[in-house]
C-alpha positions as CSV (number, residue, x, y, z in Angstrom):
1,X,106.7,-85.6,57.7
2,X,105.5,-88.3,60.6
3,X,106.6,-88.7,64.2
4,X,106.8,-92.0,65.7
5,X,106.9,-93.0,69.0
6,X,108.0,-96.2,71.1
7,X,108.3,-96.5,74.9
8,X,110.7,-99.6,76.9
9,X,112.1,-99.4,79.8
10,X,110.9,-96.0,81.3
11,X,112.5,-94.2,78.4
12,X,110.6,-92.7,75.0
13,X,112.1,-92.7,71.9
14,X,110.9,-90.2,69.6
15,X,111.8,-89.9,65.4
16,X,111.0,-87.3,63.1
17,X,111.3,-88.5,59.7
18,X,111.0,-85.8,56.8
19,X,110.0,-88.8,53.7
20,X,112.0,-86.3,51.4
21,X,115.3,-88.3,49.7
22,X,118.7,-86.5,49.7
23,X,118.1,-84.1,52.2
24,X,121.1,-82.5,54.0
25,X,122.7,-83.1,57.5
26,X,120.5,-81.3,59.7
27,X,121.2,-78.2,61.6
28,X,123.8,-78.3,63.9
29,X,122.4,-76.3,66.3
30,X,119.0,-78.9,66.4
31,X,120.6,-81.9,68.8
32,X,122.1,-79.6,71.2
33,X,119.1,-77.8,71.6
34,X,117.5,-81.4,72.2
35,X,119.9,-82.4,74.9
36,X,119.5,-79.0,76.4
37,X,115.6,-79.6,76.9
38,X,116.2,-83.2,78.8
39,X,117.0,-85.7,75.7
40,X,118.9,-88.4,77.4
41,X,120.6,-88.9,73.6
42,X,120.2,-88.0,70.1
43,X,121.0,-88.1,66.3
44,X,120.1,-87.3,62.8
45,X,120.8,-89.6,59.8
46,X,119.6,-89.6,56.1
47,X,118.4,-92.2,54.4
48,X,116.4,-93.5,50.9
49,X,113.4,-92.7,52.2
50,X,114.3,-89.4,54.1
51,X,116.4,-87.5,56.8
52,X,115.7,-88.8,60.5
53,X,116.0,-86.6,63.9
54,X,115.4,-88.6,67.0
55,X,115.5,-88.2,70.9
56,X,115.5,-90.7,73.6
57,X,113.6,-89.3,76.8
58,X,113.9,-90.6,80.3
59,X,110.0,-91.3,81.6
């Protein structure tokens, strides 16, 4: 697993990327929980190269 980071415009964006192929949708009870603890958005895809969660933050 690795955690990125990137900051513009007083916002952060944050991605959690698991590096594991065909890995299922992730929980459904994972981006609410996000929005309820301040994410301005957020989202989960999969990939080739893994399943990705990310947030965007206001600064």
């Amino acid at each position: 697993m690795s955690v990125h980071l990137a900051d513009q415009d007083r916002q952060a964006l944050i991605v959690a990327l698991s590096h594991l192929p065909g890995l299922a949708a992730a929980d459904t009870a994972v981006l609410p929980e996000l929005t309820g603890l301040g994410a301005v958005t957020c989202g989960t895809d999969t990939a080739e190269d893994g399943r990705r969660v990310w947030a965007v933050l206001d600064l």
